[in-house]
N, C-alpha and C positions, 0 to 999 in steps of 0.2 A: 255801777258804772263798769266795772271790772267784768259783770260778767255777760253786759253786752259787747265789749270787746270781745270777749272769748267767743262769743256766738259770731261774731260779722269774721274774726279772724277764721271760726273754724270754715264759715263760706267759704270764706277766700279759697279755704284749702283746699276744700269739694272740687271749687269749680276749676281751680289747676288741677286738681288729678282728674278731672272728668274731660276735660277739654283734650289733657294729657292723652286719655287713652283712646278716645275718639278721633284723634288726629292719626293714632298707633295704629287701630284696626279698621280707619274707616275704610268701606269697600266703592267711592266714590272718588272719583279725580279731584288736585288736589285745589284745583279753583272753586270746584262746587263744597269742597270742606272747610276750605278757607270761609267761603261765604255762610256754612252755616255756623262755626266757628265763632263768628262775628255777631251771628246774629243771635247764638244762644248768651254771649260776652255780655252784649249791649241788655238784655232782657236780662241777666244775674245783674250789673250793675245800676241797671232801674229797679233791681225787689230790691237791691242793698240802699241804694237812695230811700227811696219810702221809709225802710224797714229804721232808717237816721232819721229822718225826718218824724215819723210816731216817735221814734227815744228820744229826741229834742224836745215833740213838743211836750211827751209826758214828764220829761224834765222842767219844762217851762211852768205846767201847770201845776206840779206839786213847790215849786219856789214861790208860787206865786202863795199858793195857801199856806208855806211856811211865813212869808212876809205877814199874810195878813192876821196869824194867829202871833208872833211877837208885835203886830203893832196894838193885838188887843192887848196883852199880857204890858208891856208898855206904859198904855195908856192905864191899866188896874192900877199897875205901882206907881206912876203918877197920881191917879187919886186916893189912894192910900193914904201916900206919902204928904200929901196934902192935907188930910182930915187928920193926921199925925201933929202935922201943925199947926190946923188949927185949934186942939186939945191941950197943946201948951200953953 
């Protein structure tokens, strides 16, 4: 978890210093930079949406197989624990 935080943060960090310096040397007026600005914003904050969206769901799907390997493990020591008793 930690170290896709580190990953989404270092974007972040990219895309301010990229934005940063593209604003610094663009050689276009500054409505047409504002608007690419904007546009290259919105496209980094859609690959960071996705890029959440796969870590959620590969989070999802590996809980899900954590779930169903303690329900087997579970269910083992339930029947164990049963043929335990009925040996007594």
């Amino acid at each position: 978890m930690s170290s896709t935080g580190g990953i989404i943060a270092g974007v972040l960090a990219g895309c301010a210093i990229g934005i940063g310096l593209g604003v610094m040397y663009a050689p276009d007026k500054g409505e047409v930079t504002r608007k690419k600005v904007k546009e290259t914003a919105k496209k980094k904050v859609d690959e960071l949406d996705d890029a959440f969206d796969k870590s959620v769901e590969k989070m999802r799907t590996k809980m899900d197989e954590l779930i169903v390997e303690l329900e087997k493990k579970l269910s083992d020591f339930r029947k164990s624990e049963k043929e335990k008793e009925e040996l007594v």
